[in-house]
N, C-alpha and C positions, 0 to 999 in steps of 0.2 A: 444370257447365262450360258457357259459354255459346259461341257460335256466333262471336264475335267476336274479331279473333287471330287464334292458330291453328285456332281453335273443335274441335271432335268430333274425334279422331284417325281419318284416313280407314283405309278396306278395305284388303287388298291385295289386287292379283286372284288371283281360288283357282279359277281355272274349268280346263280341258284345256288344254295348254301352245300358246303362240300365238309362230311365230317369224314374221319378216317373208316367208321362203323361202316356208311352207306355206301365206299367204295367195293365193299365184297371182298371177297377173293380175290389179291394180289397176284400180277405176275413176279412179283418182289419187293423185298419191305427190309426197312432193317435202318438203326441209326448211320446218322453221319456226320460230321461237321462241316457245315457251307459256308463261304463267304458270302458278304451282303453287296451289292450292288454298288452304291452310292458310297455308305460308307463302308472301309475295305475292315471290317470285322467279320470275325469267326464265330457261328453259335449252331448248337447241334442242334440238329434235327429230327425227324422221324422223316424217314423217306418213303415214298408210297411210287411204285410203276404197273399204270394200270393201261392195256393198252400202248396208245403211245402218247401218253401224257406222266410226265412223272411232277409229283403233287408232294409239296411241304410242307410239315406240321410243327409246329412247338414242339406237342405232345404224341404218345403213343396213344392217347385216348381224346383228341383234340376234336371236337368240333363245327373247328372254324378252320379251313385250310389257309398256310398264310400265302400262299405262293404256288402256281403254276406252269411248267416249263414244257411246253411242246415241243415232240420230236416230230422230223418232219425226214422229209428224201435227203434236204443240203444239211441236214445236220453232221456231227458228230463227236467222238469217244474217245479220248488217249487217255494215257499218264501223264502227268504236269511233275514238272519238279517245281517245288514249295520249299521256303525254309522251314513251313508249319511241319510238315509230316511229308516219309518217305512214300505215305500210303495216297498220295492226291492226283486225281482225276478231273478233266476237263469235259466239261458238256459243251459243244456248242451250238447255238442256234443263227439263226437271220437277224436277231435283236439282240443276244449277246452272246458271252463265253462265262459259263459257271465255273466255278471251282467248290471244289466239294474233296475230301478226304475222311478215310475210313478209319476204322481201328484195328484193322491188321490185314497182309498181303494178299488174303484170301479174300475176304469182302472186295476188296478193289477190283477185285481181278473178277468177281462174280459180278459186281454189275458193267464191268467193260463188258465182260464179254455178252450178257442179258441186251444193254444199250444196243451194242453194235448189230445183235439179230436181228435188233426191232429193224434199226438202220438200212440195213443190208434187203428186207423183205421190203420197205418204202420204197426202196430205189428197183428194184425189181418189178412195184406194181402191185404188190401185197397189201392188204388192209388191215391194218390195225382196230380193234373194236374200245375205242374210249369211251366214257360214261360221262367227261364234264365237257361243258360246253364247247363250241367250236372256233369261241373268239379266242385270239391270243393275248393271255394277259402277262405284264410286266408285274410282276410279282415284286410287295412291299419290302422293300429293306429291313432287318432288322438286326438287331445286335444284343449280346448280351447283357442281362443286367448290368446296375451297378449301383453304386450307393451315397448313402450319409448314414453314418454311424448312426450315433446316439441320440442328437438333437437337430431338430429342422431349423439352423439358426440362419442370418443374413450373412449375403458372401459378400466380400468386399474387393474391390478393385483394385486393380493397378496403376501407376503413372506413363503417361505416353512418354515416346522416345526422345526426350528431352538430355543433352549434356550435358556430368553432373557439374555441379559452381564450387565456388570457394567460399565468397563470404565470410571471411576470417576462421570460417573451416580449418583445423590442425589435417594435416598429410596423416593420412591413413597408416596404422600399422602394419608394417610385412606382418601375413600370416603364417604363421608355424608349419607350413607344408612344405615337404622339398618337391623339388620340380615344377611341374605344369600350376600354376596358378588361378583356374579358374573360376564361375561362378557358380558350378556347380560344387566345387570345393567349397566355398565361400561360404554356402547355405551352411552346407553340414559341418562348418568350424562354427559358425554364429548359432546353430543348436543348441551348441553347450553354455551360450551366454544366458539361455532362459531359466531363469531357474525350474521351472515348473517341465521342462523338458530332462531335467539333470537324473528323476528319477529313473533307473530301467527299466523297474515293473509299471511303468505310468503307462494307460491306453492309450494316452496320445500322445505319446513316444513311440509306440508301436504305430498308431493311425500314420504319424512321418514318415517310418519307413518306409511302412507298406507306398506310400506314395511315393519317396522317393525312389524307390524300387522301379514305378511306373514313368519315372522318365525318360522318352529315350536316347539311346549310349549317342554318342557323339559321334562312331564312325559310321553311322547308319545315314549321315545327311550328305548330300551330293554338292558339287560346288556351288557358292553363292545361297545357300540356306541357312539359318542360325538358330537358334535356341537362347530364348530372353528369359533370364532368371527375376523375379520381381519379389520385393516381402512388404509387407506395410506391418505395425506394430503401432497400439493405443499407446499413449504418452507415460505411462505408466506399467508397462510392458506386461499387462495383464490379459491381453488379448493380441493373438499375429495373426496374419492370412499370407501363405506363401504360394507363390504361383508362377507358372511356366508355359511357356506357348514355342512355339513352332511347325514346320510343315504338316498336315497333315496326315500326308502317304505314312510317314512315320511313326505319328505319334497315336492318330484313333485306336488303334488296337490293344496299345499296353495302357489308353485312356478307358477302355471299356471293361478290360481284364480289373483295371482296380477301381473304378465303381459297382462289378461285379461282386470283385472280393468281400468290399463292403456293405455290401446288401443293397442298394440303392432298387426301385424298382422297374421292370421292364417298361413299364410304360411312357419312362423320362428316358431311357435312349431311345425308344421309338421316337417320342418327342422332340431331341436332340437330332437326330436324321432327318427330320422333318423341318429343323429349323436352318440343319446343311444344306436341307437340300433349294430352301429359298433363301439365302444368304449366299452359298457357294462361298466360301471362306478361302482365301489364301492359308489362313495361318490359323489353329485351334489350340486350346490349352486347359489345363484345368489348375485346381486352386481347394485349396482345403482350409479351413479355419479353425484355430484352437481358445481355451481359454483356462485360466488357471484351476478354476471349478471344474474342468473338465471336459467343456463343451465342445463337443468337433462337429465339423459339417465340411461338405466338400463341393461341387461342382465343375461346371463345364463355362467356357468364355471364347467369346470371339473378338480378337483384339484386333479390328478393321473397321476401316471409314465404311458406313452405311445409311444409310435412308433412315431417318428415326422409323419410320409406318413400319419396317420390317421388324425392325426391335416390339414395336408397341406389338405386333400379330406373333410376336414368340412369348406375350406375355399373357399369364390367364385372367379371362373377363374378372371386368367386376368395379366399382364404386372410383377406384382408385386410379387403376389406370387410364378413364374416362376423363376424368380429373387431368391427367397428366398427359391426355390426349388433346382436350382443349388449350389446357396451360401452351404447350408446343407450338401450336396452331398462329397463339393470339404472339406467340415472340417470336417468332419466326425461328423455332429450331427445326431442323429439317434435316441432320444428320448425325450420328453417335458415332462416339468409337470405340466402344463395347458393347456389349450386349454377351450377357452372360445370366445361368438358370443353373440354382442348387439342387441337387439330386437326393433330397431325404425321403426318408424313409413312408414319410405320413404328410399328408398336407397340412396347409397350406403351403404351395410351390413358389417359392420367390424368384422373380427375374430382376435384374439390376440392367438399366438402363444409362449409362454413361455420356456424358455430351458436354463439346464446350459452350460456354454461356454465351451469345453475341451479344455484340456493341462493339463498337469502334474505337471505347477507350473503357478502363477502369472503371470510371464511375458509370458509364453504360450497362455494362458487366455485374456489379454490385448491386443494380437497382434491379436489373432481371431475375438475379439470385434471391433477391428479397420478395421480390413478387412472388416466385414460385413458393416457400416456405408458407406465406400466408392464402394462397392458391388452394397449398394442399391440406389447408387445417394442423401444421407440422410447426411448433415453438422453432422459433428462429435460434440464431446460437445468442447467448449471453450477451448483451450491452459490451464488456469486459474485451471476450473475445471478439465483437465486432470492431470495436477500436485497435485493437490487434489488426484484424484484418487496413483497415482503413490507415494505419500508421506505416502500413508494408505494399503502398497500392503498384502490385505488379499486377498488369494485362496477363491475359491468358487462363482468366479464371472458369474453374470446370464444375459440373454438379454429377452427383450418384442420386440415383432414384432407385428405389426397389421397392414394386408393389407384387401384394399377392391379390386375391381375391378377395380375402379379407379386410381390405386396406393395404397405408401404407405400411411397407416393416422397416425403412430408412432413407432420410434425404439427407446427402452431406453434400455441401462445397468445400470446393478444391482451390488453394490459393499454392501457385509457384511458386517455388522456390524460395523459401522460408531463408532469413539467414539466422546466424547461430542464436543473438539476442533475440529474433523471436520463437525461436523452438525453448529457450530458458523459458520466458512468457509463459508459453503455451504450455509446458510441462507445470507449473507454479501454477498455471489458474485451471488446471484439468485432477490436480489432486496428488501430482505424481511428485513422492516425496524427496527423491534421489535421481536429481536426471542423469548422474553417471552411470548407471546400469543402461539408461539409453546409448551414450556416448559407447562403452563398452560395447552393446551392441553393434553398431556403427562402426567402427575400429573391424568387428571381427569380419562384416559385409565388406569391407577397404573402401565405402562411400563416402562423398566429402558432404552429408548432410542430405535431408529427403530433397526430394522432387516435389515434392508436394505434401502440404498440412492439410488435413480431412476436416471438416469442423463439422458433424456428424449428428442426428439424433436419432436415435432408434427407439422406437413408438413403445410403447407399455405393453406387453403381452409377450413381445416379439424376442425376449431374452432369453427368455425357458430358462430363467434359475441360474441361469450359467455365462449371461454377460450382459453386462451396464446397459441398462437402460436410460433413455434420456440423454444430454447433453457429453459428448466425448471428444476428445482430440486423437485421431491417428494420423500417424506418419507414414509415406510411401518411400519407398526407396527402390531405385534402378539398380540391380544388382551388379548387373551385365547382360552381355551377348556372350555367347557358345559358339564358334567357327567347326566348318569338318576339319578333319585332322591332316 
């Protein structure tokens, strides 16, 4: 694992318990907003310099200190230009370079200049009298909260980078935008297809923005980087999950600002840096789920080839995933290419675990997919829709897993590249009574039909009131790629 990302999973500190009370009398105290280590987010602090050790808190009444940064002789103190704030300061040490910023030109300047005395008296031979321990510790990453709204519902997945087909597919309508044509356009013209988005006082009309808001801009990505817009949509266009990934020098920070905004709690982006920092991800992204009832939910994803073990150790113990650890074992899956964990508010925490199915052909593939469902105690899909599947046998078949600790909350398979007669099918035996509001949908994305049919079952509990339980069909769609400009 290399150093770059999230690079090396930090320490946490393991020394004699350190609260801000038992530090005394400060040679200087006062908020700040720091960057994290690993992953490059911002979250303020309480700063505490005692000696020459300066020590970080959550809180001004914390504890538990979360992080320790020793000054030494070779250290030291400047100004940083930041796009964050004109007010940013660099600490450096022999293990790293912080970054930290104040709340106005005077604070800055009070702890340069505080810093640089300590500095100034080491390198001369001067002793500093510190109170915590004398090891040096790499102080825990952390970030700021973030959220899931309303309901702690199941996330759902995107389609790999597959190009789109035809299959008697009609040519996509130009969309009503002058100029630049993108996918980021594309979302937000295919918004207005929903009907249950159309309201403006609707929360999760507001839950979109705010997320969309949290994308980031386009001229921010350096050559050879993109941005992959994705949407999936129940056949009946009663439930969507729209989601987005790219690098993530760019994207962690406006991904932490709106799991923040929306309440999500600290202890899943601590979690979420934990899971960066053993995965090292090239590309990260997040994803949020709506439903006509109301139901939002959001999350974080890693859209990369990995280890399934890695996937299984970001997911929380329990009955299920054990289940889903043997199943793996005995068919030889041994890698995902997702791995992604919803951010609500209350548990139970669901992680989704994505993978293609092996075998050598179709009916290899088919028979592995079946084993699993009855593996995991999880009603297969409908007779109906299996002959669907079986009438359309394209390779390349994939499975969504998402356990909590509770159990499972959903196992679908993934069949490619559906053509038009069987998306009619599948819309007619999932309940959906007009599949031109799909088609409409579709039109307004410019796709020439999904990437992938979900044939999907979401376990009884796991709905919260607010989406279909039991047997469903959803559709994935490739939206596009984002280029810099």
């Amino acid at each position: 694992m290399t150093d770059k990302l999230f690079g090396k999973k930090p320490q946490k500190y393991n020394g004699p318990p350190i609260s801000v009370d038992s530090l005394g009398a400060p040679d200087r105290e006062g908020f700040i907003t720091k960057q994290g280590g690993n992953f490059k987010s911002w979250k303020r602090r309480w700063l505490v310099l005692k000696g020459d050790k300066l020590y970080y808190f959550k809180t001004k009444k914390d504890g538990n200190v979360t992080g320790v940064i020793d000054i030494t002789r070779d250290s030291f103190v400047r100004p940083e230009r930041k796009k964050e704030s004109k007010f940013t300061f660099a600490v450096g040490t022999s293990r790293r370079v912080f970054f930290m910023y104040s709340d106005n030109q005077e604070e800055m300047d009070g702890w340069i200049n505080k810093l640089q005395q300590i500095i100034d008296r080491l390198k001369s031979g001067g002793q500093s009298a510190g109170v915590s321990p004398q090891t040096t510790v790499t102080p825990t990453v952390h970030t700021n909260g973030e959220n899931n709204p309303q309901h702690n519902t199941p996330g759902i997945s995107s389609p790999t980078n597959t190009p789109a087909h035809q299959d008697n597919y009609p040519k996509p309508a130009d969309l009503p935008v002058n100029g630049y044509i993108g996918p980021r356009e594309k979302i937000t013209h295919a918004k207005t297809e929903v009907p249950f988005l159309r309201d403006k006082d609707s929360k999760t009309l507001e839950f979109w923005n705010i997320w969309a808001e949290s994308i980031a801009p386009r001229d921010e990505m350096a050559p050879g980087n993109k941005i992959d817009f994705e949407v999936s949509t129940s056949a009946d266009m009663q439930k969507l999950t729209w989601r987005v990934s790219g690098p993530q020098n760019i994207f962690i920070q406006k991904m932490v600002d709106f799991f923040w905004n929306v309440g999500a709690p600290e202890s899943e982006i601590d979690r979420l840096n934990d899971v960066g920092a053993l995965i090292n991800p090239v590309c990260i992204g997040s994803w949020i789920d709506m439903s006509h009832k109301g139901g939002m939910d959001g999350g974080w994803f890693f859209p990369v080839d990995i280890p399934v073990k890695y996937a299984i150790e970001s997911s929380d113990v329990g009955e299920a995933i054990k289940k889903f650890t043997d199943w793996a074992e005995g068919h030889g899956v041994v890698e995902c290419y997702i791995v992604g964990r919803d951010m609500g508010a209350a548990p139970p925490r669901q992680t989704e675990i994505r993978f293609k199915v092996p075998g050598a052909s179709f009916q290899e593939q088919y028979e592995h997919a079946m084993s699993a469902f009855s593996a995991f105690d999880i009603p297969a899909p409908p007779e109906q829709a299996l002959e669907v599947i079986r009438s359309n046998p394209r390779e390349g078949l994939a499975m969504s897993v998402i356990t909590s600790s509770e159990g499972f909350v959903r196992v679908g398979l993934l069949a490619p590249k559906p053509d038009a007669m069987t998306v009619e099918k599948l819309c007619s035996l999932s309940g959906a009574l007009n599949s031109e509001l799909l088609h409409s949908f579709e039109r307004s994305l410019g796709v020439n039909g999904p990437e992938y049919a979900e044939y999907q079952y979401l376990s009884k509990g796991f709905g919260y009131g607010v989406y279909k339980e039991g047997f469903d069909v959803v559709f994935h769609y490739k939206v596009g790629e984002e280029l810099p400009k």
